[in-house]
N, C-alpha and C positions, 0 to 999 in steps of 0.2 A: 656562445652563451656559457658553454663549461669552464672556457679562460677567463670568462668576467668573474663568474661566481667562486672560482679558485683565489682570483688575485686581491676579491672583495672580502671571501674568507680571511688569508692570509695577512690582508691589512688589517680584520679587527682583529689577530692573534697576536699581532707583535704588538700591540698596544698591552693585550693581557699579559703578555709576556713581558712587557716592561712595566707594569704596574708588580708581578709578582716577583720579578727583580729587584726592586725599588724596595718593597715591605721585606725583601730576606734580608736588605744592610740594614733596614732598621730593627725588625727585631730577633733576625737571627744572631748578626754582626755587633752591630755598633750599642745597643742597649746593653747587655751584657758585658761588653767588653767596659764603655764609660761608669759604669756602676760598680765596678773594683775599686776604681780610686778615691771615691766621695765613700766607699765602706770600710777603706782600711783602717779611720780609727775602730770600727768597733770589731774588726776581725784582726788588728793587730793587738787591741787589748783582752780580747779571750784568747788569742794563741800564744801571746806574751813577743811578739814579732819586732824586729828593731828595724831603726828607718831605711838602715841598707838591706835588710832580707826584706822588707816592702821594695822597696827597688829593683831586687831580683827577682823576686814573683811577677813585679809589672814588666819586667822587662822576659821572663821563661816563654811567655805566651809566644815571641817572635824566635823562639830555637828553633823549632822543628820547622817552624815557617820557613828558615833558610834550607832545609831541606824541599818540603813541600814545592817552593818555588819553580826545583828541578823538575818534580815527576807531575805534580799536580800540572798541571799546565799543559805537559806531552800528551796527558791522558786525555785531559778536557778535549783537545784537539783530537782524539785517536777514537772515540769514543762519544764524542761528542759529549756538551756545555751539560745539556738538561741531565742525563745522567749521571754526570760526574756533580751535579749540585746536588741531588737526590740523595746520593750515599753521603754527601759531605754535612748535609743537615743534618741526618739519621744520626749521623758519626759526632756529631761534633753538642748534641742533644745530650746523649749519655754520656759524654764525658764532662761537658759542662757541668750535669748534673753531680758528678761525682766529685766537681771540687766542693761541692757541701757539703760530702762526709769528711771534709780534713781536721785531724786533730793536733798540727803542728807543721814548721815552717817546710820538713821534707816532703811531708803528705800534699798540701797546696801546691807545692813548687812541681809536684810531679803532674799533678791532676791538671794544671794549667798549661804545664807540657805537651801534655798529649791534647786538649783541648785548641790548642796552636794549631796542633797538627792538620786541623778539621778547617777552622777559621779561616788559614792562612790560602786555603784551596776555593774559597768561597769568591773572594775578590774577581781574580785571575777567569775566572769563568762566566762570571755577573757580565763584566765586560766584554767577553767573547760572544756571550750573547746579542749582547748590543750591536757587536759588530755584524754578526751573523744575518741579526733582524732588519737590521737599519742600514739605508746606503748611505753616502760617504758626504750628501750633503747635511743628512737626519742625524750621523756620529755624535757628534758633537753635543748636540741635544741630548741624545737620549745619554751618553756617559753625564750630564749634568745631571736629566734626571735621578739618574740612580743614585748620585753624589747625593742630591738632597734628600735622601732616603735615608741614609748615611748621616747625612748631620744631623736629621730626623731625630735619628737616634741617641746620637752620642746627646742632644739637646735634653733628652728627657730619661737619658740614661743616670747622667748628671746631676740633674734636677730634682729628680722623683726617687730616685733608689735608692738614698740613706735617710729623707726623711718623709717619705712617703712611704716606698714598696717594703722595707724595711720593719716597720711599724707595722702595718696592714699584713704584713704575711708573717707576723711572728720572728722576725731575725735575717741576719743574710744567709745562712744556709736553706730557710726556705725560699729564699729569691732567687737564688738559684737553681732549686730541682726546679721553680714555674719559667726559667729562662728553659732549660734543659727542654720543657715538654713541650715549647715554643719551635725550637728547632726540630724536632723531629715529628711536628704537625707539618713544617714548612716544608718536611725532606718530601713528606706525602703529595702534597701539594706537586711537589716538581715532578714527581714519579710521573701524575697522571695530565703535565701539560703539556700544551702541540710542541711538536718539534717541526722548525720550518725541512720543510720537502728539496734538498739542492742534494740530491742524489749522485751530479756526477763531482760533487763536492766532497761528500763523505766519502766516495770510495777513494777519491783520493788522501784522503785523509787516513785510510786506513792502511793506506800503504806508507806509512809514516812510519817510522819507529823512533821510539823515546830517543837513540841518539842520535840520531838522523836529524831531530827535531833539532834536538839542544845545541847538536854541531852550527845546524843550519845560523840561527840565531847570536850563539855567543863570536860568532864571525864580523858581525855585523860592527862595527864605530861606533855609529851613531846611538842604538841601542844602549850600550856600554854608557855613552855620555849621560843619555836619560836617567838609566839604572843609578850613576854616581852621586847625579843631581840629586831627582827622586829621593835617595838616601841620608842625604843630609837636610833637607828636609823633614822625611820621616821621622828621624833621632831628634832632631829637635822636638817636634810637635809632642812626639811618644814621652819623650822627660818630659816636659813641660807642664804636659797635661795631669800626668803622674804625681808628680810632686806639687803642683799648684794649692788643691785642697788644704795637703798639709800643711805647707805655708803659708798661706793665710791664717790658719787658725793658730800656729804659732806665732805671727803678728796679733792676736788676740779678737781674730775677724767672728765669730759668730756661724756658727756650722749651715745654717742654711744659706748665711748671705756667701760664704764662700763657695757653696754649692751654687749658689747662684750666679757667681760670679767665675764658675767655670761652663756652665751653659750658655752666658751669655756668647762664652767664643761661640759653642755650636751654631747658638741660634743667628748669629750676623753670617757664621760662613752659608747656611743656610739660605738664607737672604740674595748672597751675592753667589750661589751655586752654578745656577741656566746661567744667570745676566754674564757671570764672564766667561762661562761656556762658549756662549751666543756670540761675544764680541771677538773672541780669538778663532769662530765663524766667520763674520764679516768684518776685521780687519787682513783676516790671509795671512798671518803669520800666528804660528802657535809660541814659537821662540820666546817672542817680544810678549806675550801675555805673561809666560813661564816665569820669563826673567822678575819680571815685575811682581805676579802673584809672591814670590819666593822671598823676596826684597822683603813687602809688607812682615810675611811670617818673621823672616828674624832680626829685622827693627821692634817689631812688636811686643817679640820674645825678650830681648835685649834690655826692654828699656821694662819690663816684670823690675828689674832685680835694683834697679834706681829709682822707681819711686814708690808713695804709699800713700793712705788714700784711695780719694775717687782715681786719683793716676795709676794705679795699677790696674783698675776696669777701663779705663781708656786705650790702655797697653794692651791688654787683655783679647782686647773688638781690634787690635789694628791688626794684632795677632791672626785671628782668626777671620779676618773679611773676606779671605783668598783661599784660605787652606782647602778646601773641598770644590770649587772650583780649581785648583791647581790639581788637584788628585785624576778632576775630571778629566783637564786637558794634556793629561800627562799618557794616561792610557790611550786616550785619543791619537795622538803624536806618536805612540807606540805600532796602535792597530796601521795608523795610514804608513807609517816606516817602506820602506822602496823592499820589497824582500819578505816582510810579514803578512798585511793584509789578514783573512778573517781564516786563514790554512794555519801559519802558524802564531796568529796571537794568541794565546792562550801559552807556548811555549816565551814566547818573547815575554809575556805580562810577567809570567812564573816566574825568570832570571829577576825581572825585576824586584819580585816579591824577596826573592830569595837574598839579593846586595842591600836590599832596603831591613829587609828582616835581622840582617849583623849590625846595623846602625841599632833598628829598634831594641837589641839585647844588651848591649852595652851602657847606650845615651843617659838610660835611668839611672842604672847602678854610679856610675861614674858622675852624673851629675850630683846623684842625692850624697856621693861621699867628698864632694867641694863643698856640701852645705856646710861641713864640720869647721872649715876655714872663714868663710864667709855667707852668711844664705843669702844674699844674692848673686853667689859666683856660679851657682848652677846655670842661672839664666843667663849668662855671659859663652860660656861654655855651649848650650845649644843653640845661640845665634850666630856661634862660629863655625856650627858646625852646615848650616844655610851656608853662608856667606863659603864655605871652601867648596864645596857642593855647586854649588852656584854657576860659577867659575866655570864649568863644563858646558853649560850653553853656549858660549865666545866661540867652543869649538865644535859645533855640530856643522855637517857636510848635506850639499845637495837636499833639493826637495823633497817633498814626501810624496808617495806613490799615489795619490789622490790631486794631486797637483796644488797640494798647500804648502808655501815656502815655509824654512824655518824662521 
């Protein structure tokens, strides 16, 4: 009777657990972060900001993430997920909030730094969770879900925050400290949630040490493939999303319709988040989803920068059908890895975050300074950067420890 009511407990806590996973991409993660892009005209024209130091602000957020990726990740594992989201909300609260005190492009540049730092730790451990909570036929799912939490966000981060929350809270510096007070309600929240009971899990776990971990990991092929992938991808999506708003509007688009016309990505990859989780479930190869979900992104991206019109919203949804489902099935394909599993994903996810984090710092700046030449040569530029990225799938080895082929 004590093992039913233990394992009846622990089924409805992973549920809680993944509902409260699910709400930190949206309003810790992903709101905050899509609401930079649709604000920088009116924070590039009170800081006097040009469209390359907007580029480099969007892109500062992924620096310290390439660090992060290293430690963040050892710790989650060493330390366990719930804790290490705990401080990362707290942490990543007041710093967010502090990029509303900037009064110039070093001041932002620095505030969004350090607010990286926070972010970049969130991801990597959301999914550890998952893997933690959930066995290896439930994976899959439950990284969708939390993916759709994720789009959730980016959907209404987009949408709502230059000509709604903007308005409504007096400016973007006050939408900021209300993102800031957002996260570190959510840090609370983690402090005081169950943590699943696999005791002879943790002590293993604590005899881990950060390079012990990291060794363990950057050894791995396959990993390394994912990471490449992953990466180009990433840089794509990160410019794209970045620079879209303003592009539009310098096509003469209309500030909401272009706002809207970057939610639309969130709101289709949203849509299609579980459904291609679920299918790269019941077809048994994560590979062949990957390949495909990646394809869509930078055909989609690609064809942004050749047409105008309704065809740039068309471009826009082909873009976005996949991306958050490829995010999903990408950590999934990480956790299940022959070598990783739920000891060291959290180190494995990190390396990821960490090779995807040098695509995300660069992709911006570099795309937004092709506009100068041609503006739609930015968009050419991050579907190439898919397409070499890509590539890395043809050589992934051996199955995955769950018994899902690549």
């Amino acid at each position: 009777m004590k093992a039913y009511t233990t394992r009846t407990r622990s089924e409805a806590y992973k549920w809680l657990v993944l509902t409260l996973a699910t709400f930190t991409f949206t309003f810790v993660v992903a709101i905050p972060q899509m609401s930079l892009p649709v604000m920088f005209d009116e924070i590039s024209a009170e800081l006097g900001l040009s469209l390359v130091q907007v580029g480099w602000i969007w892109g500062a957020g992924s620096v310290l993430g390439i660090l992060v990726g290293l430690i963040g990740g050892p710790i989650g594992d060493r330390f366990g997920p719930r804790r290490t989201l705990a401080v990362a909300c707290l942490f990543m609260g007041i710093a967010g909030a502090a990029r509303g005190l900037s009064n110039g492009f070093a001041m932002l540049t620095i505030t969004t730094l350090i607010t990286g730092f926070a972010q970049w730790s969130i991801p990597m451990n959301v999914h550890k969770t998952c893997g933690v909570w959930f066995p290896g036929v439930q994976l899959g799912m439950a990284n969708g879900v939390v993916s759709t939490g994720m789009a959730t966000g980016f959907l209404f981060g987009g949408l709502l925050a230059a000509t709604v929350f903007s308005p409504l809270f007096g400016g973007w510096r006050n939408v900021l400290f209300m993102y800031g007070a957002l996260a570190m309600l959510f840090g609370m929240f983690w402090w005081v949630s169950p943590e699943k009971a696999k005791v002879e899990d943790q002590q293993r776990n604590n005899l881990i040490s950060f390079r012990e971990a990291i060794r363990h990991v950057i050894r791995l092929r396959n990993v390394w493939i994912l990471c490449i992938a992953t990466a180009g991808v990433s840089g794509c999506v990160n410019g794209m999303l970045g620079f879209l708003p303003l592009y539009l509007r310098g096509l003469g688009w209309k500030p909401a319709m272009a706002d809207s016309t970057l939610a639309s990505f969130h709101a289709v990859s949203l849509l299609f988040a579980i459904p291609i989780a679920l299918l790269s479930d019941r077809i048994g190869s994560r590979r062949g989803v990957l390949m495909a979900a990646a394809m869509l992104i930078g055909i989609g991206t690609g064809l942004i920068g050749f047409t105008s019109g309704l065809l740039i919203s068309v471009a826009v949804l082909v873009a976005g059908i996949s991306r958050d489902g490829f995010m999903a099935i990408t950590m999934t394909a990480i956790i299940e890895e022959k070598g990783i599993g739920t000891r060291f994903a959290g180190s494995a996810i990190g390396l990821n975050m960490s090779v995807l984090g040098i695509a995300n710092v660069f992709a911006p700046p570099i795309g937004n300074w092709l506009a100068g030449f041609w503006t739609g040569l930015p968009f050419i530029f991050w579907a190439s950067l898919v397409l070499i990225g890509s590539t890395g799938y043809l050589f992934l080895r051996h199955p995955k420890a769950e018994g899902i082929g690549c």
